[in-house]
N, C-alpha and C positions, 0 to 999 in steps of 0.2 A: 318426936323431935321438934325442937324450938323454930320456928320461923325464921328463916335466915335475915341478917343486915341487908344492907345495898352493897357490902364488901365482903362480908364472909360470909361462907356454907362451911355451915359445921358436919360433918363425916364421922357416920354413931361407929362404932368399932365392929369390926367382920366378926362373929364370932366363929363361925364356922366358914370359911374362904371358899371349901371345896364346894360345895353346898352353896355360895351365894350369886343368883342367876340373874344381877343387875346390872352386869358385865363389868361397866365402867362408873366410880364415882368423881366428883369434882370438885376443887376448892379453888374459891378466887380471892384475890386479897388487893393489895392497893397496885400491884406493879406486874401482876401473872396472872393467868388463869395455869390452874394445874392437873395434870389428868391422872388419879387412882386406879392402879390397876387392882380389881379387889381379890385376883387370885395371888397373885408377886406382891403383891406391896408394892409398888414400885413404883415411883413417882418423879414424872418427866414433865420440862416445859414442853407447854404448846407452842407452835410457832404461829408469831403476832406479827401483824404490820404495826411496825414500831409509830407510824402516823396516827393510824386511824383505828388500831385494836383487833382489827379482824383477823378471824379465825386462816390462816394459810392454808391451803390445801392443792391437790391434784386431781382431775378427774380420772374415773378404771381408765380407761382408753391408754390416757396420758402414763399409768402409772406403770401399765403392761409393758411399754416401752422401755422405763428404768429397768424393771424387772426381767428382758428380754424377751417377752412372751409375745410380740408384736413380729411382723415380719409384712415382706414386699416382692414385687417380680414384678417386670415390664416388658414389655415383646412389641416389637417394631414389622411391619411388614411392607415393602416400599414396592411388590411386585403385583398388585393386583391391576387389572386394565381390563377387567369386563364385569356387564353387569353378574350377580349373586355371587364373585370370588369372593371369598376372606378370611381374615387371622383371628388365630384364638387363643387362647389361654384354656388350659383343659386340663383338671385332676381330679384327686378322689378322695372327699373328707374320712378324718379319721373315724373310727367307730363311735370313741366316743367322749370325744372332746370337741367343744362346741366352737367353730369357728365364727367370729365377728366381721363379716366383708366389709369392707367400701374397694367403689371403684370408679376408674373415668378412661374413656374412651374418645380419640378424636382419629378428624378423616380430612385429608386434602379436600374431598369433593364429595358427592352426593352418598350416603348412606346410612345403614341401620345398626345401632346397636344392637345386639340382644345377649340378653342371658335366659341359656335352657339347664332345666334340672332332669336328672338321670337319662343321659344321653348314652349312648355305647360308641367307643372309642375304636368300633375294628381292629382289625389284624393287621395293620401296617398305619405307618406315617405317622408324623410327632417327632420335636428332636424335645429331649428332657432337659430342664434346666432347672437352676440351684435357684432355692429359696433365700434371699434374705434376712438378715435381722436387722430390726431398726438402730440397736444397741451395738455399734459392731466387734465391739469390746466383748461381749456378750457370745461365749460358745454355744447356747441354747440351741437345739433344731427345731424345725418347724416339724409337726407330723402330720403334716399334706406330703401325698402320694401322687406320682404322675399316674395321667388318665389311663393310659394301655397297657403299659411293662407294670403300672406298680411299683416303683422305685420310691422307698421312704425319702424324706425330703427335696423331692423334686415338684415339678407341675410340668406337662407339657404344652409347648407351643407347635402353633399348626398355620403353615402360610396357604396360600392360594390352591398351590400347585397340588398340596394333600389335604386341605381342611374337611374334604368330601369324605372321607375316615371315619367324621362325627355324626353320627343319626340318632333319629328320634329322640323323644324329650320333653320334655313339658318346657312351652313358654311364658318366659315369667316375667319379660322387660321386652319391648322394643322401643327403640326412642330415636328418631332420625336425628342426624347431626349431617357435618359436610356442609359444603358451598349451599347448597337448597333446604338444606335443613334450620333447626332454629339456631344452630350457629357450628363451629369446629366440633365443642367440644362436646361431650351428657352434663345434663344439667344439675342432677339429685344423688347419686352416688358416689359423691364424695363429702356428704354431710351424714353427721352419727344422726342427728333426727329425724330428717327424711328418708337417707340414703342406706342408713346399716341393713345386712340382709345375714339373720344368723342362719346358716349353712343346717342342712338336712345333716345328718350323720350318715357316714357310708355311704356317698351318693355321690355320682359323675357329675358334676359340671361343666359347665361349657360358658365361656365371656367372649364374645365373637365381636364383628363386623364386617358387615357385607355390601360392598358397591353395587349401588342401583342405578350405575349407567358405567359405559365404553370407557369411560376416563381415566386416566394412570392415577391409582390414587394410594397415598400413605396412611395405612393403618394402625395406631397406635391404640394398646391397651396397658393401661396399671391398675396395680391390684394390691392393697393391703388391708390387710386382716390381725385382728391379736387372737389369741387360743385360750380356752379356759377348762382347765378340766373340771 
């Protein structure tokens, strides 16, 4: 094949489509670039910044969303007032579809985040609550399971009064926040660089916080994840 211009790429002919494993070819001219599909033929503009030429795009995260594979849940708990009470968030990844977490957690007053993996959920406590989609146009369900019934798209939340329900577990975050901590809120779990934690398969989690003093304090946890099978 000829060395392309500075404007055209010439595109030798597929002879055999099924058979050609270069996925995508390309031609650009004075006012497009254009993307060859070399199984369909089939050829569609790229979307350009009409300024500057650049290639438009979305990142996975972003794109899960459009597609409604993204989802969310928030649990509030305003009843804790001694030290090691706390609220949680608590369910059971699918087998095996790989969940993408971020998260963030804050506290009126002095306490610890954590997140533990494979914890066991007991025989009482937890009220199950509905998953989210970020898309809300979007019938998709989530297939997170609450921690102890097992209820397909649910998770369960756990206040003060039962959070003692969840034992054992591997710890995998603790991060103080609260009036004495490094501030309200966690600092890294709500960024995909730092923050993303993709999820065990078939395994209990548990996203807590726990007051480490006398104080009335409000426990707030949010949670969103996209799903990938």
């Amino acid at each position: 094949m000829a060395r392309p211009t500075g404007t055209t790429l010439l595109v030798p002919e597929v002879a055999n489509a099924e058979h050609d494993t270069d996925g995508f070819k390309y031609v650009k001219d004075e006012t497009a670039i254009l993307s060859i599909d070399a199984v369909t033929t089939a050829i569609e503009a790229l979307p350009l910044d009409a300024r500057t030429g650049a290639l438009l795009t979305i990142d996975t995260p972003h794109s899960k969303i459009h597609k409604g594979e993204s989802f969310f849940v928030a649990h509030v708990d305003t009843t804790p007032t001694n030290i090691g009470e706390q609220a949680m968030i608590a369910f059971k990844t699918p087998a095996s579809t790989r969940i993408h977490m971020l998260y963030k957690g804050s506290a009126s007053a002095a306490a610890h985040f954590h997140i533990f993996e494979g914890v066991s959920a007991g025989a009482a406590g937890g009220t199950e609550v509905a998953v989210f989609n970020h898309d809300r146009d979007n019938a998709t369900v989530s297939e997170m399971r609450g921690a102890r019934l097992l209820t397909a798209e649910k998770v369960t939340t756990y206040v003060a009064a039962d959070s003692t329900n969840i034992t054992g577990g591997t710890t995998l975050i603790t991060e103080q926040i609260g009036a004495t901590g490094q501030g309200k809120e966690t600092t890294i779990g709500d960024t995909r660089e730092f923050g993303e934690i993709i999820l065990a398969a078939d395994t209990v989690y548990a996203f807590a916080i726990e007051s480490l003093d006398a104080n009335d304090n409000i426990h707030q946890i949010f949670l969103t994840w996209y799903e990938e099978s």
